[in-house]
C-alpha positions in Angstrom: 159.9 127.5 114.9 161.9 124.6 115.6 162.6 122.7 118.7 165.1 119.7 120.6 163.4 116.9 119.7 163.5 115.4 122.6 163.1 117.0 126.1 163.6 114.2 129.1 160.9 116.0 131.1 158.2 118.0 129.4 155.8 120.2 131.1 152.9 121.8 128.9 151.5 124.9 129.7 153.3 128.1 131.5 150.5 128.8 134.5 151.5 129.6 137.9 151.2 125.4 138.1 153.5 124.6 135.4 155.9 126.8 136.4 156.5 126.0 139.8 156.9 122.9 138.8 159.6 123.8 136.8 161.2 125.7 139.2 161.3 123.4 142.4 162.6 120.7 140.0 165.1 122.9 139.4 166.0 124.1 143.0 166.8 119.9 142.7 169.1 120.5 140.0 166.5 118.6 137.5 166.3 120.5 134.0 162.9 120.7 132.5 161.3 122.8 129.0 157.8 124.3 129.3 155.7 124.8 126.3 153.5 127.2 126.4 150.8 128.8 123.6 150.6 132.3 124.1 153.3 134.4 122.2 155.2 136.3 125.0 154.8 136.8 128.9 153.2 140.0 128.1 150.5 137.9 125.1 147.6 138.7 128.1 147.1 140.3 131.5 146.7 137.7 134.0 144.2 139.2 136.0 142.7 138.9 139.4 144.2 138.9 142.7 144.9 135.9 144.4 145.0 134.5 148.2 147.8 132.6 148.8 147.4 130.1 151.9 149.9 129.1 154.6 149.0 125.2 154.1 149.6 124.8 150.5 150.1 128.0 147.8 152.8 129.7 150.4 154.3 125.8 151.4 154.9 125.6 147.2 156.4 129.2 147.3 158.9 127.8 150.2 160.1 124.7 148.1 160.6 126.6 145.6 162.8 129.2 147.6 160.7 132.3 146.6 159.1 132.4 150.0 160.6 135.7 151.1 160.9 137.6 147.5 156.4 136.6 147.3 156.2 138.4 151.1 157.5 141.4 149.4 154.9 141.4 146.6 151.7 141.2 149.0 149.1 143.9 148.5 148.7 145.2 152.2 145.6 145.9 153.4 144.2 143.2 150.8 143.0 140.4 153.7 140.3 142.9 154.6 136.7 141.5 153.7 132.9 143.2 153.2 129.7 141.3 153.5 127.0 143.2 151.6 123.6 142.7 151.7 122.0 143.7 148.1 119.9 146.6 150.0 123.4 148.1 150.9 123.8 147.3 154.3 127.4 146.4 155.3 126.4 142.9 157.2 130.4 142.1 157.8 133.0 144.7 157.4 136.9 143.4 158.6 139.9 145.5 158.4 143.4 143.8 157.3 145.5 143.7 161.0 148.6 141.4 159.0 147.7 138.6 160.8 145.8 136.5 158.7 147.3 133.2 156.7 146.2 134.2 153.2 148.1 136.9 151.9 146.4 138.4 149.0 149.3 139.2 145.7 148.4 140.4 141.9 148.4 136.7 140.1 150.3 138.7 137.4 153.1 139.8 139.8 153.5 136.2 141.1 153.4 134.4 137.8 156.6 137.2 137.2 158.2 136.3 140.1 157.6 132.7 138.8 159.4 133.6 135.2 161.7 135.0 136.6 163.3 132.3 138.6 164.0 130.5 135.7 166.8 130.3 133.3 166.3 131.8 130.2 165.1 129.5 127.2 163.1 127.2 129.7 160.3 128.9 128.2 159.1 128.0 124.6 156.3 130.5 124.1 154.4 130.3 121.2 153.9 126.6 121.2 150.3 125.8 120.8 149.9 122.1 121.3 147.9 120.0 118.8 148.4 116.7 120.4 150.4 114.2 122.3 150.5 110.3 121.9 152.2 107.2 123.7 155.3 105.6 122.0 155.6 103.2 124.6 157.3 102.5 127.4 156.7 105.8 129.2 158.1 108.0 126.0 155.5 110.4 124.2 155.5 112.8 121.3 154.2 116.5 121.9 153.0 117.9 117.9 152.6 121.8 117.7 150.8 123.9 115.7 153.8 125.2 113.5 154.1 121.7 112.5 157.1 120.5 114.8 157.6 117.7 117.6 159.2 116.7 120.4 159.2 113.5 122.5 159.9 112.9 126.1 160.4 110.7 128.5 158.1 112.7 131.4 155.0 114.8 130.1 153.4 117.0 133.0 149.8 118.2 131.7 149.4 121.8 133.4 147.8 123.1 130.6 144.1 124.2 132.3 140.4 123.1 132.1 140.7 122.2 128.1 144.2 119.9 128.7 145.2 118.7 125.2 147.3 116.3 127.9 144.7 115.1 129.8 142.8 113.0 127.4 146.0 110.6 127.3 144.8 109.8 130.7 141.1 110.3 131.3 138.0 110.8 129.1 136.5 113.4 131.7 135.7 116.7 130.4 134.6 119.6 131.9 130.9 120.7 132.5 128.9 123.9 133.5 128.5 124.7 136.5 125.1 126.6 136.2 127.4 129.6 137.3 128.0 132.5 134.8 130.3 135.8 135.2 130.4 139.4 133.7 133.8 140.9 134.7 134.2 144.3 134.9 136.5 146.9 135.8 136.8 150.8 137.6 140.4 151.9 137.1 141.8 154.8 139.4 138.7 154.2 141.4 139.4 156.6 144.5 139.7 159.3 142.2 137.1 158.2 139.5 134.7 156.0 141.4 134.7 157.3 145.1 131.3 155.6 145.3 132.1 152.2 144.6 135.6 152.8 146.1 134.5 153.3 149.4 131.9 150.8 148.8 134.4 147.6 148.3 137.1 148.8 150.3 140.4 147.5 150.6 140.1 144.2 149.8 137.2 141.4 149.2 133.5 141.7 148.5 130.9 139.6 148.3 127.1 140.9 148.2 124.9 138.4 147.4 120.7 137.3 146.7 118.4 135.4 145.2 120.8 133.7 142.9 123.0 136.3 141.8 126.1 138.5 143.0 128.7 140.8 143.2 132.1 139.2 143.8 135.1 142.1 143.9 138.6 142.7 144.8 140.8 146.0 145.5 143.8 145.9 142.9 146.9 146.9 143.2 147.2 149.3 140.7 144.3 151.1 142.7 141.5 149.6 140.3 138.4 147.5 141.5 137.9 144.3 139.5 134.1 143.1 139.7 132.6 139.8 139.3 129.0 139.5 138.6 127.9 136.6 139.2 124.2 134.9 138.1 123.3 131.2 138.4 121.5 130.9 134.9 120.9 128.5 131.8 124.7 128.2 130.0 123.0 130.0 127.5 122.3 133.0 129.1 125.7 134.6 128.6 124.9 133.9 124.7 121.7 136.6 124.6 123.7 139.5 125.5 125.7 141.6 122.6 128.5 142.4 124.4 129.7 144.3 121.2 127.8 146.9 122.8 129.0 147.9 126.4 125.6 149.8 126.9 123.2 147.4 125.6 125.2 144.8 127.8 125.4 146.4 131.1 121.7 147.0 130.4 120.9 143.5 130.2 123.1 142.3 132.9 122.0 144.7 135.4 118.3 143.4 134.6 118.8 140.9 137.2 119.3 143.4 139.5 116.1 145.3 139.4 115.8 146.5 143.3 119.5 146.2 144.5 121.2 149.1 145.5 122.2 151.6 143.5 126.1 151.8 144.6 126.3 147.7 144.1 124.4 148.2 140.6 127.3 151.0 140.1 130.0 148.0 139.9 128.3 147.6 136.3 127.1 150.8 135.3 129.8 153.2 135.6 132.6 150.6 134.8 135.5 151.3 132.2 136.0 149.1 129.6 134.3 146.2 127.7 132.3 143.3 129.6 133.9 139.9 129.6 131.9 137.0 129.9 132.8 133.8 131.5 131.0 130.2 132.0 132.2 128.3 135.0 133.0 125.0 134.5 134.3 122.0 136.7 135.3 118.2 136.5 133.9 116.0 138.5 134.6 116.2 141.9 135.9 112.6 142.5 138.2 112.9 138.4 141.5 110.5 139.2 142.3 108.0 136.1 144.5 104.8 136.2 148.6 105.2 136.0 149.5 105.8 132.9 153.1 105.4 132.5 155.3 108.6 131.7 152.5 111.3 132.2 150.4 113.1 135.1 148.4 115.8 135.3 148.4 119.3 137.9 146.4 122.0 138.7 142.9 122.7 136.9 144.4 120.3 134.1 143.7 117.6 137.0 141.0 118.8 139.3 139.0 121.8 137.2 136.7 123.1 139.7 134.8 126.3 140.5 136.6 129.5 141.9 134.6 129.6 145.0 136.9 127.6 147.7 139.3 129.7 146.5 142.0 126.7 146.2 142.7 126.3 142.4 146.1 128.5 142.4 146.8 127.3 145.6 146.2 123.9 144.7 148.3 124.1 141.0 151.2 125.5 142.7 151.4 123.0 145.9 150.8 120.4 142.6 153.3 121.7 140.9 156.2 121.2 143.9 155.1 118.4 145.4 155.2 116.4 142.0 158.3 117.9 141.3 159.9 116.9 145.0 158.5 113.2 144.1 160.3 113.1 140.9 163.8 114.4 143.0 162.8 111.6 145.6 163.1 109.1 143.2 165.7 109.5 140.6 165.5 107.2 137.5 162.0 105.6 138.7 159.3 108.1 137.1 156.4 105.3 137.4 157.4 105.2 141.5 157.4 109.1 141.7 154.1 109.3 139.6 152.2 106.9 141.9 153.2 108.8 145.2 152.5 112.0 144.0 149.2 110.7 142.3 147.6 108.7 145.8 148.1 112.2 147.1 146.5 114.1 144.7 143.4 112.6 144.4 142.2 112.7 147.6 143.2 116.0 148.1 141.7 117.5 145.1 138.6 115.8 145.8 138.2 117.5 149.2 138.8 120.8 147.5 136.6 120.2 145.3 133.4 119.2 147.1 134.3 122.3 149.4 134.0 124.3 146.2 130.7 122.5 145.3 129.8 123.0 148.5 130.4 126.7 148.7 128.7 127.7 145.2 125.6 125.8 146.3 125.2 127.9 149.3 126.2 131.4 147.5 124.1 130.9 145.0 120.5 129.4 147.3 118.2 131.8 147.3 119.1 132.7 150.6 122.9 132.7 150.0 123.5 135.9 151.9 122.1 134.5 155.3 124.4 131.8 154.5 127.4 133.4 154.2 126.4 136.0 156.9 126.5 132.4 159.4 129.3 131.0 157.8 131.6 134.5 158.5 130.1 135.2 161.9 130.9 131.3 163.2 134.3 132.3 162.6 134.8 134.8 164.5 
């Protein structure tokens, strides 16, 4: 694989961050290349759905002038919300009426819709990064795992929590957050799972206790995609085979000695291997010194825990609002760097504590009185 060797701006890693990015600076008639590792658009599913808010994910969406194709990708229905109480009583149950500000859309179908907007060849997929270093005056070299090179005169870092980017800026790494999850799925679950169908409903779950949970989300494609969540030692996740589905829905659902049988169902009748995941974040308060010709966006930046539900909200508003700072100010990168940077930072650090915030209450041994008060306040 061989590449330009040099790219005036050069945005590493092809996440709903990165890409929006690329595609507001185009809307500005600025040209960038994305490097990205996996092999294709296809290489993974992406998973998840995801709640796109009015005051930053859906403002990115309407600099980039996809605001209107987005509306037509929204799962209806998915705004509605359950409150679960690990006995099986429905504590909070709250139907999708349209009005709400947070949309809920298949992160695959928007990271398309993303793709999409983009010339072909903007995209270099299959380009693992190795490393990046300064050449001075703003200039760096990008080196890839096939051996080649390119240097640029902008590097954008949207390459997630383990940014080969980031170190040119900060030391800061990420750390546990005491917060482990077991995903699992139930595909075709009306006609295969009616229990646990009815159970989530048609959008978010949450059923929490004692340290522990079930966080879930109606797909789509008519599945049910199930977080179980346990606050536990980072090497928890480590003791369970997960080689062998039994054996590990066994051993996960021994923290759940007691709780209802349709909640314990989200494990025990799921399709599928169990995928394990450690939460990690940066520091709430992670900003760095200007470093000419590089920044950072999205978790590359501001890594924190999924439970604000901000961090593809917050990539994406990244993503245009650095991009509208480099239009603002053609030919002075360090000037459009520094605005967009003395906004970031406190930003991210507010989303951030929220996020802090919000897994410390979850996850208190009375987490589900907590969140029972937190959702009836707002009504």
């Amino acid at each position: 694989m061989t590449y330009d060797n040099h790219v005036p701006i050069a945005i590493v890693g092809a996440g709903l961050g990165g890409l929006t990015a690329a595609r507001v600076l185009r809307v500005h008639g600025i040209e960038a290349a994305v490097f990205e590792a996996e092999a294709s658009a296809a290489a993974r599913t992406q998973g998840g759905m995801l709640d796109i808010h009015e005051e930053n994910g859906q403002r990115a969406l309407h600099a980039a002038a996809l605001h209107d194709a987005f509306r037509e990708l929204i799962h209806e229905g998915g705004q509605a919300m359950r409150l679960v109480g690990p006995d099986g009583t429905v504590h909070v149950s709250r139907a999708d009426d349209g009005a709400g500000g947070r949309p809920e859309v298949d992160r695959g179908d928007l990271r398309d819709l993303l793709l999409d907007s983009l010339p072909e060849g903007t995209i270099r997929w299959g380009a693992k990064v190795t490393g990046a270093r300064p050449l001075g005056g703003g200039r760096h070299e990008v080196t890839f795992a096939d051996g080649s090179a390119v240097t640029t005169d902008l590097l954008i870092g949207a390459d997630g929590a383990w940014s080969r980017i980031r170190p040119l800026v900060s030391s800061a790494r990420p750390a546990y957050t005491g917060i482990s999850f077991v995903e699992t799925d139930l595909l075709d679950a009306d006609a295969r799972h009616p229990r646990s169908a009815a159970l989530i409903g048609g959008g978010f779950f949450i059923s929490l206790g004692g340290g522990r949970g079930f966080l879930a989300h109606r797909e789509t494609d008519g599945s049910l995609h199930v977080y179980t969540a346990v606050r536990a030692d980072e090497g928890w996740l480590g003791t369970i085979d997960f080689g062998d589905t039994a054996a590990a829905k066994a051993a996960v659902l021994a923290g759940f000695e007691g709780w209802d049988e349709g909640l314990r169902g989200l494990v025990a009748d799921a399709d599928g291997a169990l995928t394990p995941r450690h939460i990690h974040a940066l520091p709430a308060d992670h900003r760095w010194n200007r470093v000419p010709g590089v920044t950072l966006l999205g978790d590359a930046a501001h890594l924190m825990s999924p439970f604000a539900g901000e961090g593809a909200n917050l990539a994406m508003y990244d993503g245009a609002l650095l991009a509208e700072a480099i239009a603002a100010h053609p030919g002075d990168t360090e000037s459009a760097l520094a605005a967009y940077e003395s906004a970031l930072f406190p930003r991210a650090e507010s989303a951030a504590r929220e996020s802090a915030a919000s897994l410390n209450a979850m996850f208190a041994d009375d987490g589900m009185a907590r969140m029972l008060t937190f959702f009836t306040m707002r009504d």
